[in-house]
C-alpha positions in Angstrom: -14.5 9.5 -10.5 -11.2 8.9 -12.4 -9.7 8.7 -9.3 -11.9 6.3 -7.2 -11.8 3.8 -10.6 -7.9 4.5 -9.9 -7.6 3.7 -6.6 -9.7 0.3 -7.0 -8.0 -1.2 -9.5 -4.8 -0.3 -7.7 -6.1 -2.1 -4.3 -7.2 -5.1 -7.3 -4.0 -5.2 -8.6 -2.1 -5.1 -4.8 -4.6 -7.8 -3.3 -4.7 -10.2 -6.6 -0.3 -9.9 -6.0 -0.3 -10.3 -2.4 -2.5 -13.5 -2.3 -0.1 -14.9 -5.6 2.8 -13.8 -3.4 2.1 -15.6 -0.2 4.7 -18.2 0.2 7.6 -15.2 -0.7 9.4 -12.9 1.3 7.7 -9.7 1.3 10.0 -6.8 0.2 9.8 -3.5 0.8 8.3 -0.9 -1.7 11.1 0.9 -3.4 11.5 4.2 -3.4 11.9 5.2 -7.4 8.0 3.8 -7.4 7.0 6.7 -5.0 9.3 9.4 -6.6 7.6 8.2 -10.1 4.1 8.6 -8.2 4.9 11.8 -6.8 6.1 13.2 -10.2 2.8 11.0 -12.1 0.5 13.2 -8.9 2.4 16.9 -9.9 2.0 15.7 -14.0 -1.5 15.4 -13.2 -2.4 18.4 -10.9 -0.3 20.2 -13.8 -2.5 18.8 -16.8 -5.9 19.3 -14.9 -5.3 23.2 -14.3 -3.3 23.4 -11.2 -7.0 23.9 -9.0 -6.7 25.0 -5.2 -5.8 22.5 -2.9 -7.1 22.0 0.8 -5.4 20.3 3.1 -7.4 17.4 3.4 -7.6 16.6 -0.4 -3.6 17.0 -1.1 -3.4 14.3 2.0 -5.6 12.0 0.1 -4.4 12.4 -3.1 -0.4 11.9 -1.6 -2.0 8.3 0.4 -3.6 7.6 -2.9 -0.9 8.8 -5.5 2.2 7.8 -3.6 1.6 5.5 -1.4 -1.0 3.2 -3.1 0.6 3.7 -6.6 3.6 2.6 -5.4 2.5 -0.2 -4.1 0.3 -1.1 -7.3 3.6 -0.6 -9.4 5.4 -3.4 -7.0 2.4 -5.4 -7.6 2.5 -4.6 -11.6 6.0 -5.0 -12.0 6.1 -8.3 -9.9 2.8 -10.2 -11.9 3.5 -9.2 -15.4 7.8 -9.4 -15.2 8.3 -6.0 -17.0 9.7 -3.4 -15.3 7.7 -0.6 -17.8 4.8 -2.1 -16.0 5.6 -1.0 -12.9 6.6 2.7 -13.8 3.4 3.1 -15.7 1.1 1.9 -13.0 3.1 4.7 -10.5 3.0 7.4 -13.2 -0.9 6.4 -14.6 -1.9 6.1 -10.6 -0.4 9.0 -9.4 -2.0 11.5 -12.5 -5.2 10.0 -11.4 -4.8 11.1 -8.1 -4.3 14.5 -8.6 -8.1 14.3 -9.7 -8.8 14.1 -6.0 -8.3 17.9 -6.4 -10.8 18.9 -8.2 -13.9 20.2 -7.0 -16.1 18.9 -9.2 -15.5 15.3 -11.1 -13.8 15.4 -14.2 -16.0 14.6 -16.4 -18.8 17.1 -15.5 -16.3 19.6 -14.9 
């Protein structure tokens, strides 16, 4: 659950930038947003127990924690002018992520 209400306000944040953003150049997503993702998806799978992982859920929660973070940080980062905004939205998105792990949602785990 944590991570579905992740990944929506992520896609939010990325759509409610890209439609702002529309007469600008579109740059690429940097790469220190998906390095702080990827270490926000590893703090997470850390904090929540370190469960098994299948195949299928570790690709999700990479799409979801890496890739969509990432691009929500660019988005953050971009609309607010801070740049602690954007490596909190890739750090924040990614832990949620690693919710996509569990078997079970978090909060009736």
């Amino acid at each position: 659950m944590i991570a579905t209400a992740a990944v929506l306000v992520d896609i939010v944040l990325i759509l409610t930038h890209r439609v702002r953003a529309s007469q600008e150049s579109v740059k690429d997503t940097s790469w220190p947003y998906m390095a702080a993702g990827l270490a926000g998806c590893a703090a997470g799978w850390l904090v929540i127990g370190r469960p098994e992982t299948a195949w299928d859920d570790l690709f999700l929660t990479l799409i979801c924690g890496v890739v969509v973070a990432s691009e929500a940080a660019h988005a953050a980062r971009t609309l607010s002018g801070r740049t602690w905004a954007g490596w909190a939205t890739a750090l924040v998105s990614g832990a949620a992520a690693a919710t996509w792990l569990l078997p079970d949602p978090l909060p009736f785990t």
